[in-house]
DOKOLZA-694349 format. One record per residue (C-alpha): residue in three letters; x, y, z. Coordinates in steps of 0.1 Angstrom, whole numbers, plus 5000, padded with zeros to 4 digits. Example, Ala and Ser with C-alpha at 12.3 -4.5 7.8 and 13.67 -1.06 7.14 Angstrom:
<rs>
ALA512349555078SER513749895071
</rs>
This chain:
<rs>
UNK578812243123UNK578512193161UNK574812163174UNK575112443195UNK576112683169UNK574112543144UNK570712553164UNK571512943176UNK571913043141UNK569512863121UNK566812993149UNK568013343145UNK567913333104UNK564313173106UNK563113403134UNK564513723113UNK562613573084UNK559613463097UNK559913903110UNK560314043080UNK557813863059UNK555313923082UNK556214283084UNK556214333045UNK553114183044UNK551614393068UNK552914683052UNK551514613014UNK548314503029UNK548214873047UNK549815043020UNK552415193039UNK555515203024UNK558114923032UNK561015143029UNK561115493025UNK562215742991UNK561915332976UNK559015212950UNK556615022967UNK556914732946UNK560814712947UNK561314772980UNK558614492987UNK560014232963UNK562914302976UNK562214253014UNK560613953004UNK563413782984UNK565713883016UNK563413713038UNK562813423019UNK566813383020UNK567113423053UNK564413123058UNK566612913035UNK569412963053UNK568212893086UNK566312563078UNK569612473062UNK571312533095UNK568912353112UNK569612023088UNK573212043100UNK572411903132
</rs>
């Protein structure tokens, strides 16, 4: 992978990670659902495995260099 590339994406996957796990956290410590007409606890887990992903991949881009 090309540095440029490889820097832009692995900054946007950890950015978009780093986003939504701090927003599902803020929303099960408030309560408030995560996603709505979901269960609370599936819509969380969920969010979180997705963000946890999206952390993977974007350190994994970042090893590329």
């Amino acid at each position: 992978m090309e540095n440029g590339p490889a820097i832009f994406a692995g900054m946007v996957f950890c950015l978009f990670g780093g986003g939504l796990s701090a927003w599902t956290a803020t929303s099960v410590r408030r309560r408030r659902p995560v996603a709505l007409g979901v269960n609370p606890a599936v819509s969380a887990a969920v969010a979180s495995l997705v963000s946890l992903a999206s952390l993977v991949v974007g350190v994994w881009c970042l090893t590329r260099l």
